[in-house]
PAZAPA-4460 file (N, C-alpha, C; in steps of 0.05 Angstrom, whole numbers, plus 32768, in hexadecimal, padded with zeros to 4 digits):
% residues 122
    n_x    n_y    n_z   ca_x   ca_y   ca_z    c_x    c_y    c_z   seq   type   mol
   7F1C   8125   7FB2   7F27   8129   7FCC   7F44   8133   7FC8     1      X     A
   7F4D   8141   7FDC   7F69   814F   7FD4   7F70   8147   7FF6     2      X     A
   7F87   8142   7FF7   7F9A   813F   8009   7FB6   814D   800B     3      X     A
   7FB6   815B   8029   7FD2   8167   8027   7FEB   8156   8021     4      X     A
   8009   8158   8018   801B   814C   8012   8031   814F   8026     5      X     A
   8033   816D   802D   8047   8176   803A   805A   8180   8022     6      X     A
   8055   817B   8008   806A   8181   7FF4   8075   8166   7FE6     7      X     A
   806A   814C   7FF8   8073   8137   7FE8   8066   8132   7FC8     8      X     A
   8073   812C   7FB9   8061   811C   7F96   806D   8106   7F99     9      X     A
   805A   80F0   7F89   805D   80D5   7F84   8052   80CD   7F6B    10      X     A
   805B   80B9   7F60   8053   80B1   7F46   804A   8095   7F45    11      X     A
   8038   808C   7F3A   8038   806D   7F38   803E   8062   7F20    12      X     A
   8055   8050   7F24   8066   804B   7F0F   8063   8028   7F0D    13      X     A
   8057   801C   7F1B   804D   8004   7F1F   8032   7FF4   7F12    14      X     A
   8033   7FEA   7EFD   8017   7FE0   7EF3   8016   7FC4   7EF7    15      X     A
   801A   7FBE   7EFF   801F   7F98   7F07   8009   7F93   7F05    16      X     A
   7FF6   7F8F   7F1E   7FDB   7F8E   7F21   7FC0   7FA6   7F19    17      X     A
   7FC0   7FA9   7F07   7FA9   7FAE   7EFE   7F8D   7FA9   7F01    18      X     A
   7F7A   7FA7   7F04   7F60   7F97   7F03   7F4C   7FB6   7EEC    19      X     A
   7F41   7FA4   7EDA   7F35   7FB4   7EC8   7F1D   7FA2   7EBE    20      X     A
   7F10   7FAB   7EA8   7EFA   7F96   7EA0   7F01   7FA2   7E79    21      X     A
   7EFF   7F90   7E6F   7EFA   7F86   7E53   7EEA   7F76   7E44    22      X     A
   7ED8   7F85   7E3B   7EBB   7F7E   7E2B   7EB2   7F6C   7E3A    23      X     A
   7EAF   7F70   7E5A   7EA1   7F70   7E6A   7EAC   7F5F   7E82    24      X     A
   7EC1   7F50   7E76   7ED1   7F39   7E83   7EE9   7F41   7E97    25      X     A
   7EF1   7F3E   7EAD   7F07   7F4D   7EBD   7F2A   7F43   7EB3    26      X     A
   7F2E   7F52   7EAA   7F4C   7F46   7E9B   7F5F   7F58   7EBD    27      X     A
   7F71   7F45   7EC0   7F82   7F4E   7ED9   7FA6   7F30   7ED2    28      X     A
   7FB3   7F36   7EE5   7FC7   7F30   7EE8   7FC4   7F15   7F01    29      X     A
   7FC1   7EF6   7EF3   7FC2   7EE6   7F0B   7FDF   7EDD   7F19    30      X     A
   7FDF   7EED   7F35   7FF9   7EE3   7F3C   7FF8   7EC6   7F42    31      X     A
   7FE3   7EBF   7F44   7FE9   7E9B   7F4F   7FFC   7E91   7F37    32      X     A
   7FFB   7E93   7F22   800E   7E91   7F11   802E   7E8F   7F11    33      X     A
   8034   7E98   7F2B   8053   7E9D   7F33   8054   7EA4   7F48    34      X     A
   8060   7E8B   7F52   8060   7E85   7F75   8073   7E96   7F7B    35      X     A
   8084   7EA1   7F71   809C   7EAD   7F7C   8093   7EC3   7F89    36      X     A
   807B   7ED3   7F84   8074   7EE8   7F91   806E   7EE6   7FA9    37      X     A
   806B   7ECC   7FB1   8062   7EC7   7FCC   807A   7EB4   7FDD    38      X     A
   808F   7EAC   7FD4   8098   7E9D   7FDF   80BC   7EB1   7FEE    39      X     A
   80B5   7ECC   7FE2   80D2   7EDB   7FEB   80D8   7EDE   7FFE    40      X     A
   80F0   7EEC   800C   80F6   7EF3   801C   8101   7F0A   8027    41      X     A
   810E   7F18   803D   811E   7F34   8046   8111   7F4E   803B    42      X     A
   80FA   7F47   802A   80E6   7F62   802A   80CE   7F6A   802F    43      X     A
   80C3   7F7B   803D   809F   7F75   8044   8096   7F71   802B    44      X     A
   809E   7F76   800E   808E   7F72   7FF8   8084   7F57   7FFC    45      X     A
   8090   7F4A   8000   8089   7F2A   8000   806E   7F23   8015    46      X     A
   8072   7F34   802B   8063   7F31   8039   8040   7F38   802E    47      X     A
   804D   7F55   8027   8031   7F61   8013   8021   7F4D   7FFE    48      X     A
   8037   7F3A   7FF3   8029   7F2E   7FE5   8016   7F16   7FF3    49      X     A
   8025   7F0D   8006   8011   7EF3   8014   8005   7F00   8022    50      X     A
   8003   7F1C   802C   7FE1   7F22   8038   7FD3   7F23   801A    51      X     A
   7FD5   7F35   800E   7FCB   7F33   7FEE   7FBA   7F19   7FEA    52      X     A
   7FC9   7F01   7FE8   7FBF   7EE9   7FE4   7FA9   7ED4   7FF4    53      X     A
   7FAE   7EE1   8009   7F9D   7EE1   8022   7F81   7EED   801A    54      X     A
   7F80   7F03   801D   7F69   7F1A   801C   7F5F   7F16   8003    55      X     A
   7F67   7F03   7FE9   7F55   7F0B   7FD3   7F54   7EEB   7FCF    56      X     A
   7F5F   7EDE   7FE4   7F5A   7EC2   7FDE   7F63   7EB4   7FC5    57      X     A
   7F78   7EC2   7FBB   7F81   7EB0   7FA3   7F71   7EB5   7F80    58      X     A
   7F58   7ECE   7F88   7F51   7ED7   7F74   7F57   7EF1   7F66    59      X     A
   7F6A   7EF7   7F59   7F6F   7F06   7F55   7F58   7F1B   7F41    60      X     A
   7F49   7F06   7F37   7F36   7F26   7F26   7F28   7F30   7F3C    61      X     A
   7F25   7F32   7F4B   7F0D   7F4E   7F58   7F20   7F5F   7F69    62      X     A
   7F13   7F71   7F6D   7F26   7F8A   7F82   7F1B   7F88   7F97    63      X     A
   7F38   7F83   7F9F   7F2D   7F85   7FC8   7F46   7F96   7FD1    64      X     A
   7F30   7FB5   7FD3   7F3F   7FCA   7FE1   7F4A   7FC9   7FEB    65      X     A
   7F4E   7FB9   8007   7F62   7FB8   801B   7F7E   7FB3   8012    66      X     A
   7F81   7FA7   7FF7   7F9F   7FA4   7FF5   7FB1   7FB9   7FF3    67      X     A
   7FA1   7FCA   7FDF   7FB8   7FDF   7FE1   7FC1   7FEF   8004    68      X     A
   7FB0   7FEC   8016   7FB7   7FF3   8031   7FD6   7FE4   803A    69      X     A
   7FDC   7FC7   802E   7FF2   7FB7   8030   8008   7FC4   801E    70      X     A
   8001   7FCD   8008   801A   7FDC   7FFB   801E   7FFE   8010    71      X     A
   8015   800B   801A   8014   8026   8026   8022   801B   803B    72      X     A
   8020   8004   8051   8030   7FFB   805F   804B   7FFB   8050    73      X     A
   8049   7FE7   8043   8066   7FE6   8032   8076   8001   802F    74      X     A
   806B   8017   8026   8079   802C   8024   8080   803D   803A    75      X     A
   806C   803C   804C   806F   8049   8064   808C   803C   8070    76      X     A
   8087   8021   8074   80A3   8017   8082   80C1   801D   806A    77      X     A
   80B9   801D   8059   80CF   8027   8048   80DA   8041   8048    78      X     A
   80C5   8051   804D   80CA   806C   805C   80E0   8073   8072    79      X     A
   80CF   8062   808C   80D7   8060   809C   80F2   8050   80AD    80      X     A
   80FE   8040   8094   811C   8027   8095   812E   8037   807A    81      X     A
   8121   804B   806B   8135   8056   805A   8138   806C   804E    82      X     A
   812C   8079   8063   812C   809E   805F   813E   80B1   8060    83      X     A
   813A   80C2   804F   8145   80D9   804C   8140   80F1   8058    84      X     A
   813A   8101   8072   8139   811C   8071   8146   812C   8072    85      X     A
   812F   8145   807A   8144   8160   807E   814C   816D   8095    86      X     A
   8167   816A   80A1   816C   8172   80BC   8152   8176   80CC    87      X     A
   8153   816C   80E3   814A   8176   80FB   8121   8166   80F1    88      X     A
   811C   8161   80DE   8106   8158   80D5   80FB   8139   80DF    89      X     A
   8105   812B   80E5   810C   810D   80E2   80F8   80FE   80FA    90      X     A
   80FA   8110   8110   80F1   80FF   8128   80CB   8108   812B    91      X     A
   80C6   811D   8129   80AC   8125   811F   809C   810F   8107    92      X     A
   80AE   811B   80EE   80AC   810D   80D6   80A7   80EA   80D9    93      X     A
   80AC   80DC   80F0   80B9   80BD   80F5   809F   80BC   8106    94      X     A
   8097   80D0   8119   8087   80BE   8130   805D   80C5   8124    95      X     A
   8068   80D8   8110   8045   80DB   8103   804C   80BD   80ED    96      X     A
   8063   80B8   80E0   805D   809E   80CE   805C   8086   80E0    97      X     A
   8065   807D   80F8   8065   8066   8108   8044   8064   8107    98      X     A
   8039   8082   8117   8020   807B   811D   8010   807A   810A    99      X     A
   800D   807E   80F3   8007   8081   80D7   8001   805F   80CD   100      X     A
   801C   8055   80D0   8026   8038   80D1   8014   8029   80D9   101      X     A
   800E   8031   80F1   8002   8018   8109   7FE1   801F   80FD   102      X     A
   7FDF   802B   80F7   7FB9   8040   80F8   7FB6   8028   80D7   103      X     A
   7FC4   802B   80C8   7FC7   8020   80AE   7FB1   800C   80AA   104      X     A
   7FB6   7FF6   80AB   7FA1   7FE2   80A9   7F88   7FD6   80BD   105      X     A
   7F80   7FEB   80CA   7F69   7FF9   80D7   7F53   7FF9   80C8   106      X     A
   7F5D   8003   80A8   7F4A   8013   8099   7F45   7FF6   8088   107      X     A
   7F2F   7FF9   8072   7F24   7FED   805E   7F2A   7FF1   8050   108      X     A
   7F31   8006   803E   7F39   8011   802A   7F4B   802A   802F   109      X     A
   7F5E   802E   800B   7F63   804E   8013   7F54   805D   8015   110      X     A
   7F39   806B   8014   7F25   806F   801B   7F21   807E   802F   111      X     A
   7F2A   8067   803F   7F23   8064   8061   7F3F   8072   806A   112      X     A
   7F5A   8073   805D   7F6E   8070   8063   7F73   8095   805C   113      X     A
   7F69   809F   8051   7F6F   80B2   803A   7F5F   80CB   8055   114      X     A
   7F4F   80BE   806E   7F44   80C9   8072   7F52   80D1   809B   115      X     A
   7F64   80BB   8090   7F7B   80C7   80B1   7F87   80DA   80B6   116      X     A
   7F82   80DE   80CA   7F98   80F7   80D5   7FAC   80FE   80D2   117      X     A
   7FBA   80E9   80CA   7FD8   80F1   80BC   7FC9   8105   80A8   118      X     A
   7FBC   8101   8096   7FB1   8118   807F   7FAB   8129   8087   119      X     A
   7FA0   8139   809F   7F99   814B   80AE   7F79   814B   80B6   120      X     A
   7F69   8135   80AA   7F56   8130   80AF   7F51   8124   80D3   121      X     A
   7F41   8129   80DF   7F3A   812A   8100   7F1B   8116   80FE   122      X     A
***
């Protein structure tokens, strides 16, 4: 699947959570391990994490799609509380991410998400 950008690139520079399988067994990252991830404050990350904890119930080996929909929030609002554009771009640019925002966890997966109108898909 290919998606327009507008010209944006991104990189994923984040491996924290992983989920993989090893000689057959699911090796992953248990955050129950360190409450701090859940106990923060003054950032939606924190937030991300206790839906996170919510939605997989505290098990961290299996994948449950929906989370990453909680990080795309995260960025969207980060977008949208600490952006940069280019003259005259901003208010267009602001009211397709609000609604973008709100449509967000609608979906099941990126998947589902990959397949909104913001992308140009109808």
């Amino acid at each position: 699947m290919q998606v327009e950008t507008q010209g944006v690139h991104s990189s994923i520079i984040d491996f924290t959570l992983p989920r993989l399988e090893r000689n057959g067994d699911p090796f992953y990252f248990d955050l129950e391990t360190d409450e701090c991830y859940f106990e923060g404050e003054g950032d939606m990350q924190f937030d991300c994490y206790r839906s996170m904890r919510k939605a997989v119930k505290k098990d961290w080996s299996r994948h449950f799609p929906r989370t990453n929909l909680y990080w795309i929030q995260y960025l969207i609002d980060k977008v949208l509380n600490e952006k940069c554009y280019a003259e005259g771009d901003s208010d267009e640019i602001d009211a397709e991410l609000v609604g973008f925002y709100k449509r967000g966890l609608r979906y099941r997966s990126m998947k589902g998400l990959l397949k909104d109108k913001f992308f140009g898909f109808k």
